[in-house]
Residue, then its C-alpha position, 0 to 999 in steps of 0.5 A: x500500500x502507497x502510505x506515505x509518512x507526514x514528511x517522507x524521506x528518501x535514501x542516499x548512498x552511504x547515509x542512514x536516513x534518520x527521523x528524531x526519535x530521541x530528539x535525533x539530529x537529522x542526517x545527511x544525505x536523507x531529508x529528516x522527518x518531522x517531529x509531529x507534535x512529538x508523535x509518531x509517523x504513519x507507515x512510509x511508502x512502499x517502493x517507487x522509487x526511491x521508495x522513500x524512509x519515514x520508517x526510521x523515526x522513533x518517538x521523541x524523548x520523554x524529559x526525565x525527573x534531572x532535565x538539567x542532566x537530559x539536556x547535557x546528555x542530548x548535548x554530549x550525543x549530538x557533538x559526539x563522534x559515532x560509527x555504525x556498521x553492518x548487514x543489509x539484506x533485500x530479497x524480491x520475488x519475481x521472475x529470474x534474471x528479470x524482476x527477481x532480486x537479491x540484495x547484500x549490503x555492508x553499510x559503514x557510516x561515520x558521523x564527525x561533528x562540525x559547528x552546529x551540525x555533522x559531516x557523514x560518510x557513508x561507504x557501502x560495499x553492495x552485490x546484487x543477484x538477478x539470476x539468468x533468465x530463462x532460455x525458454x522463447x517466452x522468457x528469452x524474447x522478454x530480455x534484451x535484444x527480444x525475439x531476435x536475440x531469443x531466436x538467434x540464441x535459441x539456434x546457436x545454444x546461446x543464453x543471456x548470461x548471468x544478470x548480477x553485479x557488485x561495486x562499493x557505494x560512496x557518499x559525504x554530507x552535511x546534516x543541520x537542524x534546517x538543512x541537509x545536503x549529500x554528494x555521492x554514487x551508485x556503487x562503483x563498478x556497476x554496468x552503469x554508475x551514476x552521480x546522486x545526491x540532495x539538497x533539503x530544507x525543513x521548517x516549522x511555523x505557529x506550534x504545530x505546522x511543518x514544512x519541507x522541500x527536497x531537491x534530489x537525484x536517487x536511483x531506482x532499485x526496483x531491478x537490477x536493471x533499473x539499479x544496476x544496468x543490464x548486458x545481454x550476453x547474447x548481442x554485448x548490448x547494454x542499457x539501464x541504471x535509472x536515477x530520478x531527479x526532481x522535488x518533492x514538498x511536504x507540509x503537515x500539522x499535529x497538535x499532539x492529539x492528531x494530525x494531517x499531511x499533504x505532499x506532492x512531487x514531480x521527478x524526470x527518470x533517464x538511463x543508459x539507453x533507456x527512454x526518459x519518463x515523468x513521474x508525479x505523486x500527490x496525497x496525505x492522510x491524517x493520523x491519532x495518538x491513541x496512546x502517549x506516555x513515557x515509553x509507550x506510543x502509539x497512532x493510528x493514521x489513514x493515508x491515500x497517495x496516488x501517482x502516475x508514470x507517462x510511460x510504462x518502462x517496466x519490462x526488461x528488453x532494450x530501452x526498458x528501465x525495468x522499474x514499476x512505472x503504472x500510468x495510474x496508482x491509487x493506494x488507501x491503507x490504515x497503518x498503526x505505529x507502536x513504539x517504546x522504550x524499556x529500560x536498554x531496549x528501544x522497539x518500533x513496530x509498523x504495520x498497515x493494511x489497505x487496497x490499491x489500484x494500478x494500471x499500466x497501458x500497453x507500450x512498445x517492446x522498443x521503445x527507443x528503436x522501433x526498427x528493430x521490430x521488423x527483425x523481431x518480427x521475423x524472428x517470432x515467425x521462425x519461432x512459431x514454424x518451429x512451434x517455440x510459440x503460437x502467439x503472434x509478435x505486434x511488437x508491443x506489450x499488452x495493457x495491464x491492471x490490478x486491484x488488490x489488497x496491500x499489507x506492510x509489516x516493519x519492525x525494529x529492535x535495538x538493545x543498548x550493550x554498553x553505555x557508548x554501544x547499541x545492537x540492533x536488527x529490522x525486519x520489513x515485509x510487504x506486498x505493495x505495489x506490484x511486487x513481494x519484498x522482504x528487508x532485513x538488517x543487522x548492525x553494531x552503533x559505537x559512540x565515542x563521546x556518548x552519555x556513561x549511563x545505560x538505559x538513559x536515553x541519549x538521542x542515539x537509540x533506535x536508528x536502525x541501520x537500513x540500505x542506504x539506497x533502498x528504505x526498510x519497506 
């Protein structure tokens, strides 16, 4: 289900987003959610991409009896030297060697304090798995060069090869109170490797009101097409590693009791040998803290969000970017958030049930070079003499739709092991949009300068480490 937090986030490579939960400092490279009113955040969206992070918020701090001695220990967190690192686990089910997925990241990142914010670095080793599409006419005439190269394959015992790639992620930004901006790449030694970045603003007006602006450049990792780029062995063509550039702004007011948000976004979306794309978003929702005490809170939200693609570039032969692109995306879900703190251990859990809508319109097999259809063609009437196939080659891919139910299911443990030391693990899984996902993560927090104390919050405590290309959902 498409369901957005009041201020979405977006992930940038080498850069943890982090929303305040302990009164956090926002992070660089990775526009920082909002605080509502001191609430929680509805359920992020799925997918799209960048699918977008507002999961990686916690509730903010509740002041103990000393405030004297709170205030010192959020002080020593944000002008603390930190360094986290670990494992990141992405899988997603589809076809071999086409949507299918499996993604292995080693995020490392440094955060190193200067003047009123911090300088992030974010190094991150990633090796992607697609498998080999199938050598069967239906699925060989879907890859790359299409009907042509299937048939030629198919003659000379040929295959598309193995669909998988591997690089090291790099990326340097500036985290403030009001403004963020990263630098950074897609990892280097990818079929196709492409400069990312931010640049963001956020603010407040009257008590409750927030706003923020956003102006990105992140890569779509529904595919290791879309991710990564592609090669078909089969002709040595390459094409892929997509990256959408543009802005989005949120607004959103809480007043500690409810909430509501809006936002809206325009991105343009090119790749090697790819054909360019639009893509628009608007929505929002609005949300109630059923419950708010010290270490326990809870809210309940209703979100409808709906996007649209002018192309539909979700296939894998050339030109295609491999990416979920529908025409029209309509989502409606109820997520609830329930987080806390006992003691050392800190927890979120986010989950959301809804229904969702999509359709994408039919779209060429080509669509940077239609020429190529009257050798496909010829290559599907060889296919079906030799009885490979019975359906007749139109050089174009049939329309779809889909109407369904949606469910995302996120949560996230971190157990503080000693004072300047935190241990913690995610696990994401969900259905939207037109895939299966699942996320998890592992990682280890050390803080230099951190508060002595344990089981005392510091504003370092709950920030899961996720993709820094991909969110947890």
């Amino acid at each position: 289900a498409y369901i957005a937090p009041p201020l979405q986030q977006y992930p940038v490579a080498g850069a943890q987003p982090v929303a305040p939960v302990y009164a956090q400092a926002p992070q660089a490279g990775y526009p920082p959610a909002y605080v509502q009113g001191g609430g929680l955040l509805p359920l992020p969206r799925p997918g799209a991409a960048p699918a977008d992070l507002g999961w990686n918020a916690a509730p903010r701090a509740q002041p103990p009896a000393d405030s004297a001695a709170a205030e010192l220990r959020e002080l020593e967190a944000a002008r603390s030297v930190s360094i986290t690192a670990g494992t990141v686990f992405r899988n997603r089910a589809g076809e071999a060697g086409l949507s299918r997925l499996t993604d292995f990241e080693i995020p490392f990142e440094a955060r190193f304090p200067v003047g009123d914010g911090k300088i992030v670095v974010g190094v991150t080793p990633t090796f992607l798995d697609a498998g080999s599409p199938a050598g069967d006419w239906a699925t060989a005439s879907r890859f790359g060069g299409g009907p042509g190269s299937a048939f030629t394959g198919l003659l000379n015992g040929t295959t598309a090869g193995q669909q998988n790639a591997s690089g090291l992620g790099l990326s340097v930004g500036y985290e403030g109170k009001n403004f963020g901006a990263s630098i950074g790449t897609t990892p280097l030694g990818f079929q196709q490797v492409n400069l990312i970045g931010n640049a963001t603003f956020k603010g407040a007006f009257g008590d409750a009101w927030s706003y923020k602006a956003d102006l990105s450049r992140r890569p779509v990792t529904d595919s290791l097409l879309s991710f990564a780029g592609a090669k078909d062995e089969r002709t040595g063509e390459r094409w892929g590693g997509v990256v959408a550039t543009g802005a989005r702004g949120d607004i959103g007011y809480d007043d500690g009791t409810y909430g509501f948000y809006g936002y809206g976004a325009l991105h343009g979306l090119t790749g090697k040998n790819v054909a360019s794309n639009s893509r628009f978003e608007i929505g929002g929702g609005s949300y109630i803290h059923l419950l708010s005490e010290p270490g326990n809170k809870l809210t309940l939200g209703l979100n409808l969000g709906i996007m649209g693609y002018d192309k539909n570039l979700s296939y894998y032969t050339f030109g295609h970017g491999g990416y979920f692109s529908p025409q029209s995306f309509v989502s409606l879900a109820l997520p609830v958030d329930w987080s806390g703190r006992n003691n050392r251990l800190s927890w979120r859990v986010n989950a959301s049930l809804g229904v969702q809508a999509f359709n994408q319109k039919e779209t060429p097999y080509f669509p940077t070079d239609s020429s190529r259809n009257g050798d496909a063609g010829r290559a599907a009437a060889g296919a079906a003499s030799l009885g490979l196939t019975s359906t007749i080659y139109n050089g174009r891919y049939p329309k779809t739709s889909k109407t369904g139910l949606a469910y995302n299911l996120a949560a996230v443990l971190e157990y503080q092991l000693a004072p300047k030391m935190y241990l913690g693990g995610s696990v994401g899984l969900n259905n939207a949009q037109d895939y299966r996902q699942f996320t998890g993560s592992l990682y280890l927090r050390y803080v230099f300068d951190g508060s002595s104390t344990l089981g005392v919050p510091t504003g370092t405590t709950l920030r899961p480490l996720v993709s820094p290309y991909t969110p947890l959902l």
